[in-house]
N, C-alpha and C positions, 0 to 999 in steps of 0.2 A: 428584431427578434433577439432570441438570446438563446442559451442553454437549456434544450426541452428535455433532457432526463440526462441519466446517467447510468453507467451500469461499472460496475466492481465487477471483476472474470481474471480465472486461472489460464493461463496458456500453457498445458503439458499436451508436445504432440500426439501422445499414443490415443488424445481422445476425436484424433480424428481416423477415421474406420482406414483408411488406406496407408496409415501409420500403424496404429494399436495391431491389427490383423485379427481381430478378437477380445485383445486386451481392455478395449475399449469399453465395454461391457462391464466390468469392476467398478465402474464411474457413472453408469447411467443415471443415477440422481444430478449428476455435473451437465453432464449432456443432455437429460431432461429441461433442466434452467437454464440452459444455454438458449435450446429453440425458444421456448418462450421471451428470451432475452430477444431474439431474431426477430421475431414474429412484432414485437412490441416497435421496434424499432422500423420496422415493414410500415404498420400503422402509423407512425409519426413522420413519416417522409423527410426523413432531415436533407437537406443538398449537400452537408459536411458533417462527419465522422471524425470525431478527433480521438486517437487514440496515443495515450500517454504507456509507452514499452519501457518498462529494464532492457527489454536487449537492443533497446537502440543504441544509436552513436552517444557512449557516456566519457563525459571528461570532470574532472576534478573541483571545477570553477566556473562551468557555464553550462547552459542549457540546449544541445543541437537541437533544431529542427530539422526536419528533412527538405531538402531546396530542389528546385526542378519544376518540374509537368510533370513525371510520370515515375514509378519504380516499378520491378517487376520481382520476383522471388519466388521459390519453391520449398518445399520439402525433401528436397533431393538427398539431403544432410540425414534426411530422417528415414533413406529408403523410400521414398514415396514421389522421385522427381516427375510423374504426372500432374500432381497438385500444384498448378501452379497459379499466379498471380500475376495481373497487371493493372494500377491500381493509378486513378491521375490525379493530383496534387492538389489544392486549394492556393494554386499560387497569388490569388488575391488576398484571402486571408491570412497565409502566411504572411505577406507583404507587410500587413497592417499590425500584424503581429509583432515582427520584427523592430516595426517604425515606433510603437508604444514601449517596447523595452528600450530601444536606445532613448528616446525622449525620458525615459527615468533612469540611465545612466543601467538597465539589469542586466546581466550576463546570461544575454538569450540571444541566438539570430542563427543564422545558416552557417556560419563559416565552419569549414574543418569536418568536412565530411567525410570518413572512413572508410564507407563501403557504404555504396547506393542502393545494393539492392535489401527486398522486407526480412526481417527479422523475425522469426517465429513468436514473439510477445505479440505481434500485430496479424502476423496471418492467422494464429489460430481462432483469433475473434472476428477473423472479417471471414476463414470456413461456412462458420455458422451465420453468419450476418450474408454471406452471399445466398446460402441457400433460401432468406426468406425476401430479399430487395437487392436491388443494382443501383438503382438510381443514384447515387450518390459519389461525391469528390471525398477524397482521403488529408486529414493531415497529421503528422505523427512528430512526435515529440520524445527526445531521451529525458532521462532524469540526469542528476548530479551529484559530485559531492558536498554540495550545499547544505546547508540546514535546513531543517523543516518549514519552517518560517518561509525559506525563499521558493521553496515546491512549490507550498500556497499561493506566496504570492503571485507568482506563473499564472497560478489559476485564474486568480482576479485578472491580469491582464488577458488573457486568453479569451475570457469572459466580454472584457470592453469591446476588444477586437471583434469578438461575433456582433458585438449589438452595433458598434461603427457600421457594420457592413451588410446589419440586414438579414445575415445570414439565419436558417432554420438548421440547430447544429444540434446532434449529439457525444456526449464525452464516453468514451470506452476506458475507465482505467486498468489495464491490463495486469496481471500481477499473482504470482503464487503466493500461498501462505507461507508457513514453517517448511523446511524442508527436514527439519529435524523429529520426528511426531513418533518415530518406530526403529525399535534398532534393527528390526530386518530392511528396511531403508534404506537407498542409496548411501545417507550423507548423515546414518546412526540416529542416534537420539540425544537428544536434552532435556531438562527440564522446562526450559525454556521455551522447548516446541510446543505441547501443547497449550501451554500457559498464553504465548501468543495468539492460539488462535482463536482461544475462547474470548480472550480479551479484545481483538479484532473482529469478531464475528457481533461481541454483545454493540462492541461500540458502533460499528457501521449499521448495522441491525437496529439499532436509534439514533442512528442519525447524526449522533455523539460528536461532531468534526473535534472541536474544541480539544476532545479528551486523544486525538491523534497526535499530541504535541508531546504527551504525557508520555509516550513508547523511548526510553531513553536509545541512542546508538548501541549503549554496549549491549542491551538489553536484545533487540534486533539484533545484532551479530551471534549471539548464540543460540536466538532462535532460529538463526539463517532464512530467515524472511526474502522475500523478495520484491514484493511488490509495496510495502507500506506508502515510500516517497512517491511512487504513482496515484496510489488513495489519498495520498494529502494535495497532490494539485490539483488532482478531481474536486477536491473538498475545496479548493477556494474559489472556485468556478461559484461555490454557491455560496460565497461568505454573503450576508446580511439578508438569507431570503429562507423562510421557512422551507423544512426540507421533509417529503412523507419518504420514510424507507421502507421496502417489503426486502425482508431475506427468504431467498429464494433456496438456497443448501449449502450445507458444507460437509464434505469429505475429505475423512482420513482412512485411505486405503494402501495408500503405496508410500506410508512416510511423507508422503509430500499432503501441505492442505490445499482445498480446493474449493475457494468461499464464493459464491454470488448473490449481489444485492445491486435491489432496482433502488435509485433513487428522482424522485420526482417532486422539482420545485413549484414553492405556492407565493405567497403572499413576501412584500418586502418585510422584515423584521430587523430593527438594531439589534434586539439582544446575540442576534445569530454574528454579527460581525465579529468574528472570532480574533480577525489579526489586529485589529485595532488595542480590542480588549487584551489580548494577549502583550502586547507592544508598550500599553500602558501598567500592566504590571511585573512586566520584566525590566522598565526603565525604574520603577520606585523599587524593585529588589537592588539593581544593579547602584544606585545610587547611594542606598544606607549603606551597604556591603561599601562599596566606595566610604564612606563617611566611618565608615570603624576600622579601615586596616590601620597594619600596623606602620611605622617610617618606613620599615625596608621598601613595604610597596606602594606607601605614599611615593617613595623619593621614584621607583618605577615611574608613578603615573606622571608625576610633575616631567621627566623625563621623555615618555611616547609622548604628553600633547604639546612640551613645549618644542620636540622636535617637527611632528608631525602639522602642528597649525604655523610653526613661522621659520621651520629646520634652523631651531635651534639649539644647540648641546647645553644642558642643563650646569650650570657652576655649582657647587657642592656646596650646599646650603650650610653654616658654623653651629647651627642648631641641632644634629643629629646627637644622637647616643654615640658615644663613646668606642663601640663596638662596630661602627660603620666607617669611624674616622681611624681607628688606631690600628684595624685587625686588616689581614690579608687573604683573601680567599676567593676559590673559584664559584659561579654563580651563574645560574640560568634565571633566566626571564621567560616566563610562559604566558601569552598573551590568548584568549581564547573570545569568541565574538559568538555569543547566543549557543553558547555551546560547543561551538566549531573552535578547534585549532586556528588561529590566524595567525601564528608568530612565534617562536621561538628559537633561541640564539644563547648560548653563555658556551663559559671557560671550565675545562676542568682542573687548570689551577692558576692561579692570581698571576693575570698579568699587569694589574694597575698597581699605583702605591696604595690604595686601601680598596674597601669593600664597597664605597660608598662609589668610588669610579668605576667597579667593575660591574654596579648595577646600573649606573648612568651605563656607559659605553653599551651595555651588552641589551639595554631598554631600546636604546636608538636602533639599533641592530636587529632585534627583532620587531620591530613597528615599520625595518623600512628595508631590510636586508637580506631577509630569507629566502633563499631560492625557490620554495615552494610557492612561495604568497606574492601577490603583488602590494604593492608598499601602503600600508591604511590611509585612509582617507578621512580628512576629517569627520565629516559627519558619521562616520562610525562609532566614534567615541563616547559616545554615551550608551555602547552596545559590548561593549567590552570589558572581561573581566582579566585581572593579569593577578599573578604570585609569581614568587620570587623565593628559586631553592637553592640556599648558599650549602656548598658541596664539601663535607668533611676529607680526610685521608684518606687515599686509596690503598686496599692492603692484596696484597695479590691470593690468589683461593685457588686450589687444586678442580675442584670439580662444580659444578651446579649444584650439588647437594648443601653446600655452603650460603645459598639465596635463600632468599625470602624476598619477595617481589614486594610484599608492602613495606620493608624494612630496609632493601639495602637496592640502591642501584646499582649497575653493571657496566664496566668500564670491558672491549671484546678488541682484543690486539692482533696482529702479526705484521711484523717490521714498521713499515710507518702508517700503515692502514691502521682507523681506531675508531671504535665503534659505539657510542654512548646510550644508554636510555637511564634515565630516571628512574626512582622509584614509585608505588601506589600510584599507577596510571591506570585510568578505568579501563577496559578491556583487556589487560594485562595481566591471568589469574597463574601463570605457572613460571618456573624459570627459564624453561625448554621456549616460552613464546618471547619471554627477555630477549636471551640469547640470540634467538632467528633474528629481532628484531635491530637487536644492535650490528647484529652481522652483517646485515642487509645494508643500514646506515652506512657501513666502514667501507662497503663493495667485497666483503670478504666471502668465498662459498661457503656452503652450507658442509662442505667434507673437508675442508681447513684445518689444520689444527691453530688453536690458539693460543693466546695466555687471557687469562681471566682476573680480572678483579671484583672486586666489590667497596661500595662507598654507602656511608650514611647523609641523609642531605636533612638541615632545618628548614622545613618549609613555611615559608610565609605567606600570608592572604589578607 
């Protein structure tokens, strides 16, 4: 067997009656598509329920499963601790789950569990899912900070593993739209809110997966979404297999959106294999981009792979400009993987004899050094895009009125604490988010006083 449908669901608990106390009512087109969502799922008798939460156990670089026989949970958080839940595991298909990621080396399996008991992304969809069937095993899944690419891929595995096993499974991707949609709203407005939702509602509403890659991070964070990276590992449960979508509603009532869509696979199809397609023309982007930089981040790249394929420190090639050999100056290396940060390391001022060592030194550094990242792997390198921002004088500035976040980076001091960010970083739009950010960096508070600078950087790519 494999994956018999699918369903896209908002998890806000006022939509369950012993929560809401009335409120729930605002929403009945949500709660209307939910039972049916129930009820559908009643008729498919799946044995396994996989339901992919935001509020699961999330970490930075890997994917939890939930491990066990059993979890139990309530709404007690929510006023409502009668509601509750006891729910038993698929511990054979997690098993098999587990066993297919580590056989492709992915950052998925049980370890590192937080808190055992359900998460509201997953009770508020198995409410409505218990009042139409029972019959059924639970397995639930967090997301990450991975890229999109690797949500999907999840999917696909997640996929193998039902059909390894026989299993009759349905996928829940759990997940709210914008939270941003109304400024009488928790969490205000953006632009960005409703812009996401219509855009998320046309693309699930056809089926669109491909165009789910399209939603950039910075883009999402001012939508304050929540659910997207749930709807893309759903989406790759069904890479290469024609997919029928029905949208069933969406609500903006309370600032928050509230989207639901059935989807139900048909026939196999290549055109529909999105990740492949996607993989083959992110490698010929990444390649000519590679084939036009400039030295500075040619001598970067000669530098990550000849560390990273035989850890070895690059000699400083006699063929450089002039300006790499002669000149002294501080210099970051920003190395990023499919759009994801995966490295970054430099000087804010010249510790080598030239420019040309302190992009060697600081390339090695961040391909193998970052406390963040674990050290790249080779096979990543054709997945990788790096620049390299050599850092002008720091001049010291009185206030944050003095920034310009596409123009100047920000150097954030006090005593030997120091706190750096770049300039023109995508989700980076004011100086006030600078400042927190370099703060942060330094360990410095937020009610600190400091000294402030500001620095221009030549960026290269």
């Amino acid at each position: 067997m494999s994956i018999l449908a699918a369903y896209m669901v908002p998890h806000p608990p006022m939509i369950v009656p012993e929560v809401g106390k009335g409120s729930e009512r605002q929403v009945e087109a949500t709660r209307n598509a939910y039972i049916r969502v129930a009820e559908e799922i009643a008729a498919l008798k799946p044995e396994t329920i996989i339901v992919s939460s935001p509020h699961a156990t999330l970490y930075a670089d890997y994917f939890h499963i939930s491990p066990g026989k059993s979890a139990e949970g309530s709404f007690a958080q929510f006023r409502a601790p009668q509601v509750r839940f006891r729910e038993e595991y698929d511990s054979d298909l997690v098993g098999r789950i587990e066993k297919l990621a580590a056989g492709e080396s992915f950052p998925a399996g049980t370890m590192g569990q937080r808190d055992a008991s359900l998460d509201h992304g997953t009770m508020v969809p198995l409410y409505f899912i218990r009042q139409a069937y029972q019959d059924f095993k639970l397995v639930r899944i967090g997301l990450s900070g991975l890229s999109l690419e690797e949500h999907y891929r999840l999917g696909q595995i997640v996929r193998r593993a039902v059909e390894e096993t026989g299993r009759k499974a349905v996928w829940v991707a759990s997940g709210d739209l914008s939270h941003k949609l109304q400024t009488y709203g928790p969490y205000g407005f953006a632009a960005e809110g409703p812009e996401y939702d219509e855009r998320i509602m046309d693309v699930c509403g056809r089926a669109a997966f491909w165009e789910l890659f399209d939603f950039s991070e910075s883009f999402c964070n001012r939508a304050a979404e929540c659910g997207h990276r749930s709807f893309v590992m759903m989406a790759g449960a069904f890479d290469g297999i024609s997919v029928e979508a029905q949208k069933l509603s969406h609500e903006d009532v309370t600032g928050v959106g509230y989207g639901i869509c059935i989807f139900r696979p048909g026939e196999a199809n290549p055109a529909r294999a999105f990740l492949d397609i996607r993989e083959r023309e992110q490698e010929k982007r990444l390649s000519e981009n590679r084939r036009k930089c400039d030295p500075w981040v040619r001598l970067a790249w000669k530098s990550v792979e000849d560390y990273v394929r035989n850890r070895r420190v690059t000699e400083v090639p006699p063929d450089l400009p002039d300006e790499l050999l002669n000149t002294r100056a501080g210099a970051f290396v920003s190395i990023h993987k499919l759009g994801q940060l995966r490295g970054c390391i430099g000087t804010i001022s010249p510790t080598r004899d030239n420019l040309a060592q302190e992009i060697i030194e600081n390339a090695v550094s961040a391909s193998s050094r970052d406390p963040r990242f674990d050290p790249i792997r080779p096979e990543e390198l054709k997945w990788l895009e790096i620049n390299v921002d050599v850092l002008g004088e720091a001049e010291d500035i009185e206030s944050e009125e003095q920034l310009d976040v596409k123009r100047y980076g920000v150097i954030v001091s006090k005593g030997h604490r120091r706190g750096l960010l770049l300039p023109d970083l995508e989700g980076v739009d004011t100086p006030q988010q600078q400042i927190a950010i370099a703060r942060k960096k330094a360990g410095i508070g937020p009610n600190e006083k400091v000294n402030l600078q500001r620095f221009e950087v030549v960026r290269h790519v």
